[in-house]
N, C-alpha and C positions, 0 to 999 in steps of 0.2 A: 414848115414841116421838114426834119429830117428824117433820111435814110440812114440805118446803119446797118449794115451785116452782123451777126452772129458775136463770130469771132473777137470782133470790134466792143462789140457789146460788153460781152463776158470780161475782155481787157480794162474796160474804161465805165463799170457800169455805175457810179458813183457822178461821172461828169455828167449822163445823161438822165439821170433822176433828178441832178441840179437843174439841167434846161427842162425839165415835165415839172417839177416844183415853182417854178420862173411862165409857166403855161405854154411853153414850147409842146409841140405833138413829135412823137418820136415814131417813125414806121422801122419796124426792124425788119429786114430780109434774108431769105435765105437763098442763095445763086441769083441773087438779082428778080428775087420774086417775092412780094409782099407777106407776113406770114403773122406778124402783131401788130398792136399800136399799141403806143404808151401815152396817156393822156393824161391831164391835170385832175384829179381827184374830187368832186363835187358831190355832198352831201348834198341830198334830195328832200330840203328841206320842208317843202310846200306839201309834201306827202307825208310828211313826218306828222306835222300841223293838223291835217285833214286824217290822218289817224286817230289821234290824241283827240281831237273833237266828237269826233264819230263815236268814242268811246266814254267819253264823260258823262257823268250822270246826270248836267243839265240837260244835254241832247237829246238822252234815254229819255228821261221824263217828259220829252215832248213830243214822243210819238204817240199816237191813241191807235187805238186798234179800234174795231166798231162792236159797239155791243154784241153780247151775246143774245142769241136769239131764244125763244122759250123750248125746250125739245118738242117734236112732232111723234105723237104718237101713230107709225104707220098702219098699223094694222085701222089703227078708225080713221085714220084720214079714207082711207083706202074702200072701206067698208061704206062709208057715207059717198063717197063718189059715185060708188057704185049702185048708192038707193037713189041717187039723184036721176040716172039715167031712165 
């Protein structure tokens, strides 16, 4: 891991995209206090994959939802409940 200061930075910011290209980790500081990092760039591939599946229409077609049920008419459910009692 390197430190650079600021200043350093802005001068030479070409050398140190070459060492985060190379997988080098770059902390830049400002007075001597941490303030960024510059890291090597990795595409999130595995999320990429499990997006693209989730949305394909093999996938879709294998969910089942559960039948529909017949509608409940409540006034006579309700009405019969209440001759039962």
């Amino acid at each position: 891991m390197k430190k650079v200061k600021i200043g350093e930075l802005k001068n030479r910011l070409s050398a140190f995209l070459n060492l985060v290209r190379k997988g080098e980790e770059v902390v830049v500081t400002d007075r001597d206090h941490p303030i960024a990092r510059m890291i090597p760039f990795q595409e999130k591939k595995e999320k990429l994959k499990i997006t693209r599946a989730l949305h394909s229409p093999s996938f879709l077609k294998q969910l089942s939802y559960p039948p529909m049920r017949e509608p409940i008419d409540s006034l006579a459910a309700l009405k019969e409940e209440r001759e039962e009692r």
